[in-house]
C-alpha positions in Angstrom: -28.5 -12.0 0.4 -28.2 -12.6 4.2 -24.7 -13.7 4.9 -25.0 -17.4 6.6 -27.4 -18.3 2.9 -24.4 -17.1 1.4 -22.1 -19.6 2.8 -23.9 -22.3 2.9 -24.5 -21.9 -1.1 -20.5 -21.5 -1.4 -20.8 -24.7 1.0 -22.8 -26.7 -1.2 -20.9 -26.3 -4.4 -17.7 -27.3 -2.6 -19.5 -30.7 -1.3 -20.4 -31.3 -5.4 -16.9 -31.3 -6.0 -15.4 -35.1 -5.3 -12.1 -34.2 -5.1 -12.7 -32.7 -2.1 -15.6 -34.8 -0.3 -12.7 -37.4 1.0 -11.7 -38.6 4.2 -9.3 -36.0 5.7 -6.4 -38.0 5.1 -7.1 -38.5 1.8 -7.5 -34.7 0.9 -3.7 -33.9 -0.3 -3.5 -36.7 -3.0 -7.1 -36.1 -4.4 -6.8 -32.4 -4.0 -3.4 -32.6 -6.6 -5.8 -34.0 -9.5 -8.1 -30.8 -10.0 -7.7 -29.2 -13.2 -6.7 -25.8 -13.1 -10.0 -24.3 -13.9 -11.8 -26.1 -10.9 -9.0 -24.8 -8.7 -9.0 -21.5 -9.4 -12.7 -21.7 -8.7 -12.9 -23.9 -5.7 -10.5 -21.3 -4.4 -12.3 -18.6 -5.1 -15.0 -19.8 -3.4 -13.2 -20.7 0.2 -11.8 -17.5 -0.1 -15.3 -16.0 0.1 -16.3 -18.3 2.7 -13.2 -17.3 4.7 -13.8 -13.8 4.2 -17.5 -14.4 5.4 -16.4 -16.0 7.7 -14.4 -13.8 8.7 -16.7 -10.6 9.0 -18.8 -12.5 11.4 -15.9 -13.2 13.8 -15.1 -9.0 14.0 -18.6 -8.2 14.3 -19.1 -11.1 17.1 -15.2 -9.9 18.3 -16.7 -6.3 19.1 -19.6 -7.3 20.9 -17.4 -9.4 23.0 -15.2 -6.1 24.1 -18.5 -4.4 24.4 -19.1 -7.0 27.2 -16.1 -7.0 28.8 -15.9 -3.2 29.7 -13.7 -1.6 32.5 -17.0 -0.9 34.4 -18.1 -4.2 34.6 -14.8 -4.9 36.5 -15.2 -9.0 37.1 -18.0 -9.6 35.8 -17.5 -8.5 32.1 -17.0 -11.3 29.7 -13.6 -11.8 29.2 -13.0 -11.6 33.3 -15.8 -14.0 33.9 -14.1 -16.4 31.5 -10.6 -15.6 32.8 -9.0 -13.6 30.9 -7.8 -9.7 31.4 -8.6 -8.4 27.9 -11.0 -9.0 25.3 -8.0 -10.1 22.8 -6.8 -12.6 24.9 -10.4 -13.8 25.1 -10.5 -14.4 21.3 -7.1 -15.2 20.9 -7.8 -18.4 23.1 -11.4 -19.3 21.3 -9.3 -18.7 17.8 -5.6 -19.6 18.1 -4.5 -16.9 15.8 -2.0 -14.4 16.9 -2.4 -11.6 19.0 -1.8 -8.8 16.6 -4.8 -11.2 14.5 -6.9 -11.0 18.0 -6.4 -7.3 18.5 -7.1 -6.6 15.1 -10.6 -8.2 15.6 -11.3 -6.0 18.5 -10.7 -3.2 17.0 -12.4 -3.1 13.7 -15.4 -5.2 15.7 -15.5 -2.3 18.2 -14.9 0.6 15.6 -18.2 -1.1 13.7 -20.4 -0.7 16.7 -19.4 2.8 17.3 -19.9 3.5 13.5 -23.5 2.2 14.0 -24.0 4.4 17.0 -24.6 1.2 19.2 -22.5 3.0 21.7 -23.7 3.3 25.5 -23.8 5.6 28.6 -20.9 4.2 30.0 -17.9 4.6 28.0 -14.7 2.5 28.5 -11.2 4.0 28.6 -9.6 2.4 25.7 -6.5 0.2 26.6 -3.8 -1.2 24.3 -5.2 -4.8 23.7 -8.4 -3.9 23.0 -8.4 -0.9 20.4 -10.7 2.0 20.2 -13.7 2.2 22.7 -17.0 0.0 22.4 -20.0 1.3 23.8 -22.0 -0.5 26.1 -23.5 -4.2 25.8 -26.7 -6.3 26.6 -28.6 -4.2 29.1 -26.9 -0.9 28.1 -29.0 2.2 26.9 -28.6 2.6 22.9 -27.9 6.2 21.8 -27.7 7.1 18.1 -24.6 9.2 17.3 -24.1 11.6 14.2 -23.1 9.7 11.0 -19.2 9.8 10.8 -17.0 10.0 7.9 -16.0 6.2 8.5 -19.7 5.0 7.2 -18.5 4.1 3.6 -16.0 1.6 5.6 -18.9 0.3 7.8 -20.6 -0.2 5.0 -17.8 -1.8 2.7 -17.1 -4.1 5.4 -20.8 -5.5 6.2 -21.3 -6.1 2.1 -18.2 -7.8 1.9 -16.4 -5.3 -0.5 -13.8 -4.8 1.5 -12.0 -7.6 4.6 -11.6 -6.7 8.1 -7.9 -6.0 7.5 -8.7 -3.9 4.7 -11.1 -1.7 7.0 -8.3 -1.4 9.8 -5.6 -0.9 7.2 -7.7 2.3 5.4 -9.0 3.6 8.8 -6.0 3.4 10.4 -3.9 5.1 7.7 -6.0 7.5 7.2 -6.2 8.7 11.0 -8.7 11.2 12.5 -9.3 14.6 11.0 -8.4 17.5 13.3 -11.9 18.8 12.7 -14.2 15.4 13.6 -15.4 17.0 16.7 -16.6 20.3 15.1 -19.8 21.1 14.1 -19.0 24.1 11.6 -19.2 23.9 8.0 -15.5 23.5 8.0 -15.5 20.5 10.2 -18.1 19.1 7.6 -16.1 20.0 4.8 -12.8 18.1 6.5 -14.9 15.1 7.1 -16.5 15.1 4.2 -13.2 14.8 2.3 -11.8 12.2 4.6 -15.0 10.0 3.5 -14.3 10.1 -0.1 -10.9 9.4 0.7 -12.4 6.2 2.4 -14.7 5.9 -0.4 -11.3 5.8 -3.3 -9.6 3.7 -1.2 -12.4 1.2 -0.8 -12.6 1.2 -5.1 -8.8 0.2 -5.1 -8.5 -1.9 -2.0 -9.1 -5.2 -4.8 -5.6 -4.5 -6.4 -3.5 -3.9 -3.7 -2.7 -5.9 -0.6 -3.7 -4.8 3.1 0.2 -3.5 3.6 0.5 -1.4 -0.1 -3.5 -0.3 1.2 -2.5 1.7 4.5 0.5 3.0 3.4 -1.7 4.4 0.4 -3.7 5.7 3.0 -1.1 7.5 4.9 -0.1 9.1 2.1 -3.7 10.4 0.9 -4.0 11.6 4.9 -0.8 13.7 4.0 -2.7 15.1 1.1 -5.2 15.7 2.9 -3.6 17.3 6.0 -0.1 18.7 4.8 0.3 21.0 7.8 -0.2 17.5 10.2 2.4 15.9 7.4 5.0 18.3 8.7 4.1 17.4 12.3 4.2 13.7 11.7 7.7 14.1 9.4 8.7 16.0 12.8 7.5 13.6 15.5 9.4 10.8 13.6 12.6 12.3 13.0 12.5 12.8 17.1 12.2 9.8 17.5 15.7 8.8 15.6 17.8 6.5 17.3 20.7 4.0 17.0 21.9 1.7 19.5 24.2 -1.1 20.0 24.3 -4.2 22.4 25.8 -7.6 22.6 23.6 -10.5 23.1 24.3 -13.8 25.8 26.1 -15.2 22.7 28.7 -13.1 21.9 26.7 -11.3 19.1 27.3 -7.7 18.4 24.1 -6.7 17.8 22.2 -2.6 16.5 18.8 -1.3 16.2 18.6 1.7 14.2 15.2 3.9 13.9 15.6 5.8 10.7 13.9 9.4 10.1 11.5 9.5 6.9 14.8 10.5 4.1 17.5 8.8 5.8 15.4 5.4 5.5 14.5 6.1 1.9 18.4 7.0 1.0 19.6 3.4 2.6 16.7 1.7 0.7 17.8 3.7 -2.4 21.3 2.5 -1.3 20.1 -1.2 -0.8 18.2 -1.2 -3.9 21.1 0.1 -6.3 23.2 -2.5 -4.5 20.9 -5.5 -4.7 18.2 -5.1 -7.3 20.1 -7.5 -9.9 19.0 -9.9 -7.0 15.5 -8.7 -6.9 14.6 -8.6 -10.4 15.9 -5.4 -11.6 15.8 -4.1 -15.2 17.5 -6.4 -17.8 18.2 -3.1 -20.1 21.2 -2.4 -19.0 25.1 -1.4 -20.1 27.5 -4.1 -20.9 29.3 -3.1 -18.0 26.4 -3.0 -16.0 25.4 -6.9 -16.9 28.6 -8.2 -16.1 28.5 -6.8 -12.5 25.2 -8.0 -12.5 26.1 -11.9 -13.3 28.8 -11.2 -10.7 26.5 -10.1 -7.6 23.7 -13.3 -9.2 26.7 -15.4 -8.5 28.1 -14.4 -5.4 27.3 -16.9 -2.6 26.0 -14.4 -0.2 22.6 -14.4 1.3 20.8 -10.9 0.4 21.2 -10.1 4.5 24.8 -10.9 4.6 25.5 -8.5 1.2 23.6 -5.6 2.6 25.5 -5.8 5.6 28.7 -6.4 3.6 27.4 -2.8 1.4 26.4 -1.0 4.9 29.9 -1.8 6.7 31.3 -0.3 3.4 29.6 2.6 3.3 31.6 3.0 7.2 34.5 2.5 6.5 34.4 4.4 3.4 32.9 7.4 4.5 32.9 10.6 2.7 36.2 9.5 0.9 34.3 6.5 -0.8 34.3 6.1 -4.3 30.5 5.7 -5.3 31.5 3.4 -8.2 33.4 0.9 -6.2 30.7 1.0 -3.7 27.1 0.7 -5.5 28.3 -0.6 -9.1 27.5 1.4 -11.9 23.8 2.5 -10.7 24.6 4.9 -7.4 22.2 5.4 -5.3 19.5 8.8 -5.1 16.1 9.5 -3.9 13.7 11.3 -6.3 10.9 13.4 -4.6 7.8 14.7 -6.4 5.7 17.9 -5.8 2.8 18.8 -7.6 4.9 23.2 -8.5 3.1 25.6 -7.0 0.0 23.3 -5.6 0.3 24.2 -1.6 0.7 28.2 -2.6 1.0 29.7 0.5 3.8 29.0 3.0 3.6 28.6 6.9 5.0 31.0 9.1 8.5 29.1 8.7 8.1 30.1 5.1 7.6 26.3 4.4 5.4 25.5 1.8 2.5 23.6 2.8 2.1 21.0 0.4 3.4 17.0 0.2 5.8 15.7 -1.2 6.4 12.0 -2.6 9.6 9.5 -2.8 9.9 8.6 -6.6 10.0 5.0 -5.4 6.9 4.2 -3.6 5.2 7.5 -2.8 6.2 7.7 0.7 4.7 11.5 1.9 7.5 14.0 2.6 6.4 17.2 3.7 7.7 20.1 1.4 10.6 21.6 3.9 12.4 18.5 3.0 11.6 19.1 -0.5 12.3 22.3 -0.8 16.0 21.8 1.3 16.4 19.0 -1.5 15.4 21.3 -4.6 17.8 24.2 -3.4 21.0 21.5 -2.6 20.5 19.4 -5.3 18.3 21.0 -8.4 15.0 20.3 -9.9 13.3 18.8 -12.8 10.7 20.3 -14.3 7.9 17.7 -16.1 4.8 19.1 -18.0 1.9 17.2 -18.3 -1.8 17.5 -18.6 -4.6 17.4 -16.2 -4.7 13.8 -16.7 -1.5 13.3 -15.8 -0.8 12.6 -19.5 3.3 13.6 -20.1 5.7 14.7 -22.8 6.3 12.9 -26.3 9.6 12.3 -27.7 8.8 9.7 -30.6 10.5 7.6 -32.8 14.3 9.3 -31.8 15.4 6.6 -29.5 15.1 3.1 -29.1 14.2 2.9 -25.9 12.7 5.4 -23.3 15.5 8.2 -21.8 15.5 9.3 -18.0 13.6 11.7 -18.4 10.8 9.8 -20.1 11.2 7.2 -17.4 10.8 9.7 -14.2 7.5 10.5 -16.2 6.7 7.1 -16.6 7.4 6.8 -12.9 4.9 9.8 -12.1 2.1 8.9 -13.8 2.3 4.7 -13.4 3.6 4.4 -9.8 5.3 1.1 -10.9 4.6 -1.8 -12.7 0.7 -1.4 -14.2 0.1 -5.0 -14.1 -3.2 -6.1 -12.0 -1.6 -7.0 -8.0 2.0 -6.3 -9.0 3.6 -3.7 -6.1 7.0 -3.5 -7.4 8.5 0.4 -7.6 9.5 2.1 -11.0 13.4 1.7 -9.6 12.4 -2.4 -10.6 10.3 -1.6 -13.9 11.2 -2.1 -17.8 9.2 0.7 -20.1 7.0 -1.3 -22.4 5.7 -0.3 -25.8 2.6 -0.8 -26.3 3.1 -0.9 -29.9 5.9 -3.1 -30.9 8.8 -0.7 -31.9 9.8 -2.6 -35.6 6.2 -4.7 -35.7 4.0 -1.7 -35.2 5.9 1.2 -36.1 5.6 1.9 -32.6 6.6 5.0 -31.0 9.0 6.1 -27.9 6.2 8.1 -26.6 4.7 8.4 -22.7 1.5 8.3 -24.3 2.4 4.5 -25.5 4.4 3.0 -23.0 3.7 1.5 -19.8 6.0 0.6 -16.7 6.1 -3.2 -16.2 8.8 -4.9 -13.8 11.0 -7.5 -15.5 8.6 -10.4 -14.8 5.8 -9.6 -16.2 7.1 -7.5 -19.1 8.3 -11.1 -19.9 5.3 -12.6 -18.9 3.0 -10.2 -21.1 5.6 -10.6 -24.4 5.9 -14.6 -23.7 2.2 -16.0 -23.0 0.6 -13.4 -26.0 -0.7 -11.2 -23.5 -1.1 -7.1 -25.1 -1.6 -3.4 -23.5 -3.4 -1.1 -25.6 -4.9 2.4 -25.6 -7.5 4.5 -27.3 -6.2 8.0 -27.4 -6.1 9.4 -23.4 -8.3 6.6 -22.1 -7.1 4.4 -19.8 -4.6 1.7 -20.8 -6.1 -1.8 -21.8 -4.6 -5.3 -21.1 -5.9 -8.1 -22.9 -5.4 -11.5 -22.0 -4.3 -14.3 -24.4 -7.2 -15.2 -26.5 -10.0 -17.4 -25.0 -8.1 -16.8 -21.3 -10.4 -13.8 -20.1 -12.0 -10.6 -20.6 -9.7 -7.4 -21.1 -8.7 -5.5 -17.4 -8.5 -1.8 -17.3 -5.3 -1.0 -15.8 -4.7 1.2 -12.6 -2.0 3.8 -12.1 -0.6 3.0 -8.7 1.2 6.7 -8.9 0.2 8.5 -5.5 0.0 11.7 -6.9 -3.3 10.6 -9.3 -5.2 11.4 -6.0 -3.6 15.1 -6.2 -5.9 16.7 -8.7 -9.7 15.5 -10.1 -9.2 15.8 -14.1 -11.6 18.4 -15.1 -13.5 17.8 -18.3 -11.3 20.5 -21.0 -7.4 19.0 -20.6 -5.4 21.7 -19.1 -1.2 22.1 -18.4 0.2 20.9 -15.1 3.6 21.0 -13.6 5.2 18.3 -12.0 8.7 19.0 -10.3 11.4 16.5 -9.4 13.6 17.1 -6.9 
């Protein structure tokens, strides 16, 4: 359906709805007497219309860079109405930010190209206005060779995906070395960065635009391991740490942190803090009174990192880990897929990716493998599915080692929207462990972070699974239909599951 009928359809049931079709002033005490169900739905609906809405602003965005190309000098669009870039144009018509401005001229213009609507006279690109637009009105139209960003053109003129979602998956993702090339191995390369586009289209509904590109990145590391290593390099050249002090007096630092120096301070942070950000309630006695203690200190979160971080100074090599982090100390976990990349560079690195435990940030494998021979490895079978070890009925609750696996296959907490890490998650059984007979096993547990593992045990919600098919969560009854649940593990984009299971190594360094 064309896009304006659309709308004005969405328009039309939010004019039925009384509550809303008041005067202005009006709209904030008649607003609070929806009932829940026609809120949900009324906001369903203006999020569609904003998103609609939306797409026609990029689209009208890009043609208005077109128009306003370098060669046109003063009489492009944006110089004829005053202004030097095409952002600034639409930042003044909208009133949004700038980033919000440049983020419209940069899908709007990445659409056109996509299209081939591209003509003979090229701009040079500049830093307000993103990638090159082809000409405008009265330009030449040339038809280009399909690219592997068509699935996001696509995604974005149906309205499966937002214009933020398009910039965040395109810009994680990055160019191919190949995309000029012609060769059948340039159109293997960009064939394979299109289905990457294409996965990360189908999961772009369950994750935000942030959690999105930094999915992305990581996939483009999978994709490109030897440009992982280059990117890992370029970054940790570009380490820094300065100090100033400000008109005020205040002793102020910037710090730019290589790739595993900013995971170890988060891991440092998180083992420090994450009573405060809803850590795990399973814990040691011990470990629940410190708990209670940090939940009570009067301290911002800010002012107790920096507290921990001038610590860590003055402590140095001589600290005593205890003291410092509480019972939990502090570690990054990485995670190769053992013996995927096979070959070695001619550094004798081996060219694969790594992943942080926590998160799945990419690490290329020479900082893996410098981490597997300092500090050991861990070994974790599982199946082509991803499907780990069993330990049943033994133990209560789940061990480490059942938890790294958790950790491996789930990503973090399984629940539909939730981003938090497996450092923040509780191990669920899916069947109850005295109600059920329920087993310790992989195969029956699920990672869920503290609030909704209360959420799900509190409201009647229930996970279930059929043998190796994906996990199940039902809602309480007469509140929904069942939702298939979504690993958010990285490494599930690391191998397609072939048809007869088969034995996989994961490694934990």
């Amino acid at each position: 359906m064309n896009i304006l009928t659309d709308m004005r359809e969405r328009l039309d049931r939010l004019s039925e709805c009384e509550e809303l079709d008041v005067n202005a002033v009006e709209l904030l005490p008649s607003a609070l007497q929806l009932s829940d169900a026609s809120l949900m739905a009324l906001l369903a609906d203006v999020a569609a219309i904003a998103n609609d809405a939306e797409r026609l602003q990029t689209v009208l965005a890009g043609v208005a860079a077109q128009r306003s190309q370098r060669d046109r000098g003063h009489s492009g669009l944006a110089a004829v109405q005053g202004h030097a870039t095409p952002a600034s144009l639409i930042q003044a018509i909208t009133g949004g930010t700038k980033a919000e401005a440049n983020r419209h001229v940069r899908v709007g213009t990445a659409l056109l190209e996509d299209a081939g609507m591209t003509t003979d006279a090229a701009p040079s690109a500049t830093e307000d206005d993103g990638p090159d637009a082809g000409g405008g009105d009265g330009g030449v139209a040339t038809v280009a060779p399909a690219s592997w960003h068509a699935p996001l053109r696509a995604a974005l003129l149906d309205g499966r995906i937002t214009s933020a979602q398009h910039d965040a998956i395109r810009r994680g993702l990055g160019e191919p070395r190949v995309e000029g090339t012609t060769d059948p191995a340039g159109a293997a390369v960009r064939e394979a960065w299109s289905l990457a586009a294409e996965g990360l289209i189908a999961e772009s509904s369950t994750m935000p635009a942030e959690e999105l590109q930094k999915r992305a990145r990581t996939v483009r590391d999978l994709l490109d391991p030897v440009g992982a290593e280059e990117r890992y390099a370029r970054r940790f050249e570009n380490r820094s740490f300065r100090m100033w002090v400000d008109a005020d007096g205040q002793h102020r630092a910037s710090i730019a942190l290589d790739d595993e120096m900013g995971l170890w301070v988060q891991a440092m942070l998180d083992a420090a803090l994450r009573p405060r950000r809803g850590g795990p309630r399973f814990v040691t006695e011990q470990e629940r009174q410190q708990a209670d203690e940090l939940i009570a200190d009067p301290r911002t979160n800010d002012q107790l990192a920096y507290d921990l971080f001038a610590d860590v100074l003055r402590a140095g090599a001589l600290a005593d880990a205890a003291e410092v982090f509480g019972a939990r100390q502090p570690g990054v976990r990485m995670v190769v897929i053992k013996d995927a990349g096979g070959p070695r560079d001619a550094f004798g690195r081996l060219v694969a990716t790594g992943h942080a435990e926590d998160g799945g940030a990419p690490l290329p494998c020479s900082v893996v493998d410098r981490n597997s021979c300092a500090n050991g490895s861990l070994d974790v079978i599982v199946d082509a599915y991803g499907n780990p070890l069993d330990l049943g009925r033994e133990a209560r609750l789940y061990s480490s080692r059942q938890r790294l696996t958790l950790a491996i296959r789930d990503g973090g907490c399984l629940w539909p929207g939730c981003n938090r890490p497996p450092s923040y998650c509780e191990a669920h059984h899916c069947d109850h462990y005295a109600e059920h007979d329920g087993r310790t096993d992989i195969d029956r547990g699920v990672l869920l972070c503290r609030f909704h593992h209360m959420l799900l045990h509190n409201r009647g919600w229930r996970i279930t699974r059929d043998g190796t098919s994906p996990f199940v969560l039902h809602p309480p009854p007469g509140d929904g239909a069942p939702i298939v649940l979504e690993s958010k593990s990285t490494w599930k984009w690391a191998w397609d599951p072939p048809p007869p299971p088969e034995r996989s190594t994961w490694r934990a360094a």
